[in-house]
N, C-alpha and C positions, 0 to 999 in steps of 0.2 A: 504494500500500500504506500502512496504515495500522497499527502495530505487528505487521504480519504480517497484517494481514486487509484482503484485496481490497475497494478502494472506487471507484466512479468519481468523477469530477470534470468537471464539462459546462462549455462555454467556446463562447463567441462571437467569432469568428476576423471580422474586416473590414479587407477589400483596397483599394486603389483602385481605380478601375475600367480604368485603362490600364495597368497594372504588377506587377509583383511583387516588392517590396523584398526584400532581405536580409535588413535590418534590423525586428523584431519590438519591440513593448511586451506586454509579458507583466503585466497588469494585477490589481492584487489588492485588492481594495474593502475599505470598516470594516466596523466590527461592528454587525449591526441592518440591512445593507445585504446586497445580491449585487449580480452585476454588472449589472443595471439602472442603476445609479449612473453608470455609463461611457456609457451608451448609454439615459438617461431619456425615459419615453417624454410628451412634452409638448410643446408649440409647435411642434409638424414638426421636431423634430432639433435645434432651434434649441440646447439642451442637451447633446447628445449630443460626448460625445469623442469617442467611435472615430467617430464618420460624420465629424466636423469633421476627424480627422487623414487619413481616408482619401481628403477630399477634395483634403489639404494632403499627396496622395502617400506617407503611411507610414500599415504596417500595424501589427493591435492584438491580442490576443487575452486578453479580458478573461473571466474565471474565476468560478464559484461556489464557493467555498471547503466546506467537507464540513459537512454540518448547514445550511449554506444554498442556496437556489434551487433548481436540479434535479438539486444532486450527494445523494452518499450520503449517508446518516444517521446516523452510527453514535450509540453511547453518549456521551452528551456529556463525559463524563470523560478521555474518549481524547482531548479534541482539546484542545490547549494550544500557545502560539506554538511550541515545539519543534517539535509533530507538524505543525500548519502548518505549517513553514518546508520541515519534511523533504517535505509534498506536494507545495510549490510547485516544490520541486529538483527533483523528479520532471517536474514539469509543464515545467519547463527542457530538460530530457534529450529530451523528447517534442517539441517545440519545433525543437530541433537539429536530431533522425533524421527528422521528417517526420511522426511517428507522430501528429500533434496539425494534422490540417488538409489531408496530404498536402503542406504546404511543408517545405524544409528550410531553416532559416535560420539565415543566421551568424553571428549578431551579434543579441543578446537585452537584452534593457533591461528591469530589473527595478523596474515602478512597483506604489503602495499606496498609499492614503488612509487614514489614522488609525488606527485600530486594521492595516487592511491594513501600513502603514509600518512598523509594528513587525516585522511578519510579515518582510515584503520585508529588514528590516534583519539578522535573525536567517540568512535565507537564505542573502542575499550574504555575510555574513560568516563563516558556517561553512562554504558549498558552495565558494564561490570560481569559479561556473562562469558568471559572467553580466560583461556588457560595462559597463552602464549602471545607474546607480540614483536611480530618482526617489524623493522623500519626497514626498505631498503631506497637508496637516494632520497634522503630527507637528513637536514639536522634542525637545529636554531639557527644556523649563520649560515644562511643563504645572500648572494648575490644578486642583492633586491634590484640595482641597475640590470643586470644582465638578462634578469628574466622580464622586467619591463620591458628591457629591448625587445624582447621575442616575442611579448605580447602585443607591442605597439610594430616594430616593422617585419614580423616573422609570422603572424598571422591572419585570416581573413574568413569571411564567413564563409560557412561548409560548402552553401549553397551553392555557392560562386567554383567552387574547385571542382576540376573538370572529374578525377577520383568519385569524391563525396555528393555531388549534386544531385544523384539521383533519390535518396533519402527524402529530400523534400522538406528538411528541416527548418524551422525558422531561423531569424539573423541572429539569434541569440549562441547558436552551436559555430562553433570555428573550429580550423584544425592550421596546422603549418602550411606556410607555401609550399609547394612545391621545390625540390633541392635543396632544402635548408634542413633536415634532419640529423644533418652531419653535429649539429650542436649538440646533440644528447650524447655524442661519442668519442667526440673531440674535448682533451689531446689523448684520450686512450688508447689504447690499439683495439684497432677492428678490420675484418676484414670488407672488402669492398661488396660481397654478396650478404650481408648481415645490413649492412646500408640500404643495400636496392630492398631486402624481404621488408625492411623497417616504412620504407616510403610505399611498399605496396602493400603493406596492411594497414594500414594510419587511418585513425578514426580522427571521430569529432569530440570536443566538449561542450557546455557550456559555461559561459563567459562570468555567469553567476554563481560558479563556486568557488570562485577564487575570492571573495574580498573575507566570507568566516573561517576559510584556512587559515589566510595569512593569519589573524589578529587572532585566532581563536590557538591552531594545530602548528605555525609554522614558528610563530614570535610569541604567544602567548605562553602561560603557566598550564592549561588541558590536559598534559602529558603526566602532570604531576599527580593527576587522578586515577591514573593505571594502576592497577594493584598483583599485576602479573608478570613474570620475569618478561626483560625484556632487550632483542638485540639490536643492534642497529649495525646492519653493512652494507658499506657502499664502496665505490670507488676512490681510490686515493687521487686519482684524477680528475672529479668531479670538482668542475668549475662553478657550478650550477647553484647544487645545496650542497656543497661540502666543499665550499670557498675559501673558508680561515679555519678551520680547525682539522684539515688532515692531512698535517705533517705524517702523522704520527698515532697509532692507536692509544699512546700515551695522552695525546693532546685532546683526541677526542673526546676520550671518557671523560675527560679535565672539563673539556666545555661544558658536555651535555648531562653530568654529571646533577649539578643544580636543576634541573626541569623533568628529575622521576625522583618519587618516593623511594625510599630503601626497600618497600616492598618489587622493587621492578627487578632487582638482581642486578642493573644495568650490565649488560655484555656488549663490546664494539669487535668490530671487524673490517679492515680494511684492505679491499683486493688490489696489489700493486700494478701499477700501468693500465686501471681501467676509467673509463670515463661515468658520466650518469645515468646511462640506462645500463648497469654493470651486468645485469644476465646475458647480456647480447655482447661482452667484450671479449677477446681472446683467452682470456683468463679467467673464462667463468667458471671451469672447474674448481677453481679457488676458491670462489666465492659461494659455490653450490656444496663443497666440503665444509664450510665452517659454520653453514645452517646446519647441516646434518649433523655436524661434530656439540653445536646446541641443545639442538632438541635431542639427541640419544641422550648429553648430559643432564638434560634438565625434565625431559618427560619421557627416558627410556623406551620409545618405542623406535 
């Protein structure tokens, strides 16, 4: 539900092939993405989170957010981190009882990538109904010129892109120009078909989630509401949201330290030479081991 009006929400559920965990990743991608992001479709998988984690025995279920991939569309004014946060609680509930998969599972882990992280942070901190919380491309000290820039000369409404138009969406949904995607990757290393799969899945958002991220999940205190352990890895290249504090795994826990309760366990992780969209960088085997090297530590399965 969506301020009282029925929406769906479509999601890709991936198992291992010998098992069925308890333990779920309830996935929530950035902005300009869907869940493609988690499960990219290039080099046979060699990309893909959910197939890499379901090979490494845990399951995933990574989400279209409303207004993107194959969930509902509504008016793009309706959807703001709030109304996300309030979806994804939903999509938690669903989760639990079975309703989302025919599993029921007991133990939910609430991950997001970038604009997703904000989401994921608002969630956990006002539902209170989830075990685990990943950040991944998210801190406090973000690169408020930079991503202005991207907002004001790096985007336009969906309508208008030759990709997105068909949607039909109002002028409220935007995505990237066109050739400019290289920002999420730059200066990481990637290779040039991780680029092209990222520019031919590119979704839309809209334009009205961004102003209670910032103030609320990206700069505010939100985060200090989470009462569940919590990690946050990104890239050590990430110009984006991890602009001043990742020198260093040192520095980071240093920053982001003040903005979680001692109930969060704070854990950081930083994958070297990757940029902001870090599941999509050369070295995302790194990055996809030190989630899993978490969760086996912190919720054994």
């Amino acid at each position: 539900m969506l301020t009282l009006l029925p929406q769906t929400v479509r999601g890709q559920l991936c198992l291992p092939a010998d098992r069925t965990p308890s333990t779920v990743q309830l996935l929530v991608h950035g902005g300009t993405y869907n869940r493609a992001y988690w499960d990219m479709p290039a080099s046979d998988g060699r990309y893909s989170y959910q197939r890499h984690m379901a090979a490494a025995g845990l399951a995933t279920f990574a989400i279209d957010l409303l207004g993107s991939g194959e969930s509902s569309q509504p008016l793009s004014t309706l959807i703001t981190g709030t109304t996300a946060a309030s979806v994804v609680h939903q999509v938690v509930s669903k989760l639990r009882s079975g309703a989302a998969g025919g599993i029921r599972f007991s133990k939910v882990i609430l991950g997001g990538h970038s604009m997703g992280s904000g989401i994921v942070v608002l969630a956990a901190a006002t539902y209170r109904d989830v075990d685990g919380v990943l950040l991944t491309g998210m801190t406090h000290s973000m690169d408020l010129l930079a991503l202005t820039a991207i907002f004001v000369d790096g985007v336009r409404p969906a309508i208008l892109d030759p990709q997105l138009s068909r949607r039909g969406g109002d002028l409220g949904y935007v995505t990237t120009m066109p050739g400019t995607r290289g920002v999420f990757h730059l200066p990481g290393d990637f290779l040039p078909t991780i680029l092209a799969a990222d520019e031919a899945t590119k979704d839309q958002v809209s334009a009205t989630v961004v102003p209670d991220l910032l103030t609320l999940a990206f700069q505010g205190p939100m985060s200090l509401g989470i009462n569940v352990p919590v990690l946050i890895a990104n890239g050590d290249d990430d110009t984006l949201f991890c602009a001043y504090n990742c020198s260093s795994e040192a520095a980071l826990r240093a920053a982001e330290a003040p903005y979680f309760s001692s109930a969060a366990q704070l854990s950081v992780h930083l994958t070297p030479d990757a940029g902001h969209s870090v599941a999509l960088s050369e070295h995302a085997n790194t990055h996809r081991a030190a989630i899993r090297a978490w969760i086996r530590e912190r919720f054994g399965d």
